[in-house]
Kinemage of the C-alpha trace (Angstrom):
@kinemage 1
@onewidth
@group {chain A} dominant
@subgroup {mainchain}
@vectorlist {calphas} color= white
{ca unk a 1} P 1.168 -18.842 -5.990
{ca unk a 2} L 0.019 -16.903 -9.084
{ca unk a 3} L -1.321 -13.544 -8.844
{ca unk a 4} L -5.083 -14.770 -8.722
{ca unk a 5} L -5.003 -16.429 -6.031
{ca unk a 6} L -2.591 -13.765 -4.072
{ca unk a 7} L -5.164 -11.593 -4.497
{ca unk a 8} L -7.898 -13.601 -3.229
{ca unk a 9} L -6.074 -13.724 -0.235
{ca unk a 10} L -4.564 -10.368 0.139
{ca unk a 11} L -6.396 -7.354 2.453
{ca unk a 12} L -7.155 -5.105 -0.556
{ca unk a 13} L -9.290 -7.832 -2.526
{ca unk a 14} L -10.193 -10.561 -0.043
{ca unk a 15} L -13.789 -12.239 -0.458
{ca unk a 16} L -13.758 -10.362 -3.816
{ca unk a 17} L -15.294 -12.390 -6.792
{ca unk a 18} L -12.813 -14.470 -8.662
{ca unk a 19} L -14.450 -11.972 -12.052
{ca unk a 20} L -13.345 -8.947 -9.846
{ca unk a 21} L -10.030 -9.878 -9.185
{ca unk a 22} L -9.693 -10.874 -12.577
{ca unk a 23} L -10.335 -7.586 -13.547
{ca unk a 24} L -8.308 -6.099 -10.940
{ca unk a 25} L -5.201 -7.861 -12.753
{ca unk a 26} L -5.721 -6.430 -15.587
{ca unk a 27} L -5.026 -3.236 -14.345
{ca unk a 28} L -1.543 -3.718 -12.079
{ca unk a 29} L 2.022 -4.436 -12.898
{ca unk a 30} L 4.077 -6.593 -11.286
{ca unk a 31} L 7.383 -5.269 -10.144
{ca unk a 32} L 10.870 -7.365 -8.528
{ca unk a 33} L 12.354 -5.211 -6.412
{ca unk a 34} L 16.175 -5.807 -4.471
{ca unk a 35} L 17.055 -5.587 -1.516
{ca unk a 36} L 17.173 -2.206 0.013
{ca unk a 37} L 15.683 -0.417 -3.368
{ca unk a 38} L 13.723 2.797 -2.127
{ca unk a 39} L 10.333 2.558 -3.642
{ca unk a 40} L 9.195 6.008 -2.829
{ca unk a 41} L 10.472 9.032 -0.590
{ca unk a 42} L 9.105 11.817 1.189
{ca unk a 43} L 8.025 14.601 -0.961
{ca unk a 44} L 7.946 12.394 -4.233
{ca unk a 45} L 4.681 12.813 -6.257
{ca unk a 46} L 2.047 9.616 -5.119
{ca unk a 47} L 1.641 7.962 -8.143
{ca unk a 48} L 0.996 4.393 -7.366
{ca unk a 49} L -0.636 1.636 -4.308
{ca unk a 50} L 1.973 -1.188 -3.614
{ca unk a 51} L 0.850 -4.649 -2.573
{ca unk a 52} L 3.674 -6.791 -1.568
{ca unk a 53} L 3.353 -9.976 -2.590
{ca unk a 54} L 6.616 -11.564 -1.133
{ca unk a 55} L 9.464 -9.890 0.692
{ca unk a 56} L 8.922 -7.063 3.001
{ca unk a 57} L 9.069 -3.120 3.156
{ca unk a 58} L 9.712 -0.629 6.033
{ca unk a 59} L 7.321 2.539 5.923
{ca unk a 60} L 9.893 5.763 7.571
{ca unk a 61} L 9.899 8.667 8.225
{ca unk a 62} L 12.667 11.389 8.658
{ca unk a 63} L 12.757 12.650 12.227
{ca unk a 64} L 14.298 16.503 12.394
{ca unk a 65} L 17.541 15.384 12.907
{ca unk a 66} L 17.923 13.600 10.130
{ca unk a 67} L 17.531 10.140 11.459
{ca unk a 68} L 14.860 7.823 9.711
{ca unk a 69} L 12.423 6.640 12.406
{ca unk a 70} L 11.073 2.731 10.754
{ca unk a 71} L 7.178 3.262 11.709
{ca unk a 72} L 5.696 -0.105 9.640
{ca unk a 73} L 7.501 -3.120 8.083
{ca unk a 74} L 4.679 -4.339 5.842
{ca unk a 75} L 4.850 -7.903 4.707
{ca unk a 76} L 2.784 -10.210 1.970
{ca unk a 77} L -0.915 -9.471 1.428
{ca unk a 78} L -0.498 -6.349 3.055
{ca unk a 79} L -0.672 -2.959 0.589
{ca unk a 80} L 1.122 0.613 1.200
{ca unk a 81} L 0.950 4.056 -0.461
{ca unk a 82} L -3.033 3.929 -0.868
{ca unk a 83} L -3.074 7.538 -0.128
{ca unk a 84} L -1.917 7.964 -4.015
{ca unk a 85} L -5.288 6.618 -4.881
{ca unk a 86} L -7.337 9.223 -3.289
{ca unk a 87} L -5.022 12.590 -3.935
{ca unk a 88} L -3.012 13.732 -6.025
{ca unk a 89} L 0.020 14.534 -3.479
{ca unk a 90} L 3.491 14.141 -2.318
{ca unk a 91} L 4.385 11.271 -0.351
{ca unk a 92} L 4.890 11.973 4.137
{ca unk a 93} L 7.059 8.644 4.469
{ca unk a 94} L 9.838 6.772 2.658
{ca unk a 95} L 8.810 3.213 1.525
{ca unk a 96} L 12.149 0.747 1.049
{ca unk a 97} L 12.792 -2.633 1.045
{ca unk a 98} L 14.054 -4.956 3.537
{ca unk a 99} L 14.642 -8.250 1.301
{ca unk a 100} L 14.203 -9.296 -1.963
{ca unk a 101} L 10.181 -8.067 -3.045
{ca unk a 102} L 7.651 -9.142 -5.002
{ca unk a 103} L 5.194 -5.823 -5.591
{ca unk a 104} L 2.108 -5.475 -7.749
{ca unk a 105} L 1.300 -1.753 -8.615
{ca unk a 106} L -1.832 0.385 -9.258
{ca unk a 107} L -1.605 3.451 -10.822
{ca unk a 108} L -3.914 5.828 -9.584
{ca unk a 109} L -4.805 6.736 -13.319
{ca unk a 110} L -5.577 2.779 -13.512
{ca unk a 111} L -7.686 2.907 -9.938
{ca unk a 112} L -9.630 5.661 -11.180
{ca unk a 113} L -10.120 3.635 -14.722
{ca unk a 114} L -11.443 0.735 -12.262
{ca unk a 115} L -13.994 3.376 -10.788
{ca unk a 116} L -15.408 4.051 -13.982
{ca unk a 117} L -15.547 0.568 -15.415
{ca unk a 118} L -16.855 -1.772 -12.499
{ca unk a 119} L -17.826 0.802 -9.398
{ca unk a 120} L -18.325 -1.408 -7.231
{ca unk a 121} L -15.130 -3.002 -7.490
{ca unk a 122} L -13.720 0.433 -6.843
{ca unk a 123} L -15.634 0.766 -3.460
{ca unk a 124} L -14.804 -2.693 -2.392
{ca unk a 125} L -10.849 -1.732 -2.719
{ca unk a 126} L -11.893 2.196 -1.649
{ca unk a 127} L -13.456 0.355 1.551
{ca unk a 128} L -10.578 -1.609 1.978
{ca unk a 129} L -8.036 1.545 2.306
{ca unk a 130} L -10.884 2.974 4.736
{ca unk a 131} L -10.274 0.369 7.024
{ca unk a 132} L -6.645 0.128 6.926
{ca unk a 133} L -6.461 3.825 7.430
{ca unk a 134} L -8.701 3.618 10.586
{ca unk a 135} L -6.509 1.071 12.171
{ca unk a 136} L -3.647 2.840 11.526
{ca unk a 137} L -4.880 5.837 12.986
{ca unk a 138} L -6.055 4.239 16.085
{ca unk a 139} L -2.308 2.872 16.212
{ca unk a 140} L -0.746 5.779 15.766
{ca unk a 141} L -3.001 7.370 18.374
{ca unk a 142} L -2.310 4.840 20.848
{ca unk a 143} L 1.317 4.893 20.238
{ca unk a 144} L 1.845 8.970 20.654
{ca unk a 145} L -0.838 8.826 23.651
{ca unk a 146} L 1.917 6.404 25.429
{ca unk a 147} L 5.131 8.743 24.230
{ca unk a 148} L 3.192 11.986 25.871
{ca unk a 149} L 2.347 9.678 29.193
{ca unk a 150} L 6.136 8.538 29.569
C-alpha cells in the first residue's frame, strides 16, 4: 500500500482530504527500522511523531529497579511520540521495535511548518493527538485504579 493511501487509513489523518494528506507527505520521512532498534529513550530530546506503518513497537518504561515495564505495543496506523509535537521536551518512555518496521516521521519543526501553511490541517492532526491522549489517560487511570484496589 503506498503512503497515500496508509494515511487515509491511519488514526492521525483518517477522513482527511486526499489534498491534505498529500500535503501531509510532503512533510514526513519514511524510515526502515530492524528488529529490536531503539527509536527513542527516556530522557532523549522529543524531536519527532512516529506512525508505524508495518511492524510493531513497544512503548516502556524503566521501573526503579531497573527493569523495563512494556506499557503499549503499537501496531500499523497507530502513531507514538506526539508529545514532541506540542513541547519541546525529553522523552518519559523508551520506544523500540518488536519486528521489522515501517515508520513515517514528523519533525516537530515540519508539524509546526504544517501549522503555518494549511491550519486546519494542523488542527485536524492536533485533534487527533487530543483524542489519543484522552484515551490513554482514561487507560492508564483505569489500569493504576485496579493496581491500588488489588
Amino acid at each position: 500500500m503506498d503512503n497515500l493511501e496508509f494515511l487515509k487509513k491511519s488514526l492521525l489523518l483518517k477522513g482527511s482530504s486526499q489534498e491534505d494528506i498529500e500535503l501531509v507527505l510532503g512533510l514526513i520521512q519514511e524510515r526502515q527500522v530492524k528488529a529490536g532498534t531503539t527509536i527513542f529513550t527516556e530522557n532523549m530530546a522529543a524531536e519527532a511523531l512516529y506512525i508505524v506503518k508495518s511492524g510493531s513497537v513497544r512503548i516502556s518504561l524503566m521501573a526503579g529497579d531497573g527493569r523495563e515495564m512494556g506499557l503499549l505495543l503499537i501496531g500499523p496506523g497507530e502513531f507514538f511520540g506526539e508529545l514532541a509535537l506540542l513541547q519541546e521536551e525529553t522523552r518519559f518512555v523508551t520506544a523500540r521495535t518488536e519486528a521489522a518496521t515501517d515508520l513515517l516521521v514528523m519533525t516537530r519543526k515540519d508539524f509546526h511548518a504544517l501549522l503555518d501553511l494549511d491550519p486546519r490541517t494542523g488542527s485536524r492532526i492536533l485533534m487527533a493527538v487530543a483524542k489519543l491522549l484522552a484515551m490513554r489517560t482514561r487507560a492508564h487511570a483505569a489500569a493504576l485504579k485496579n493496581m491500588l484496589l488489588a
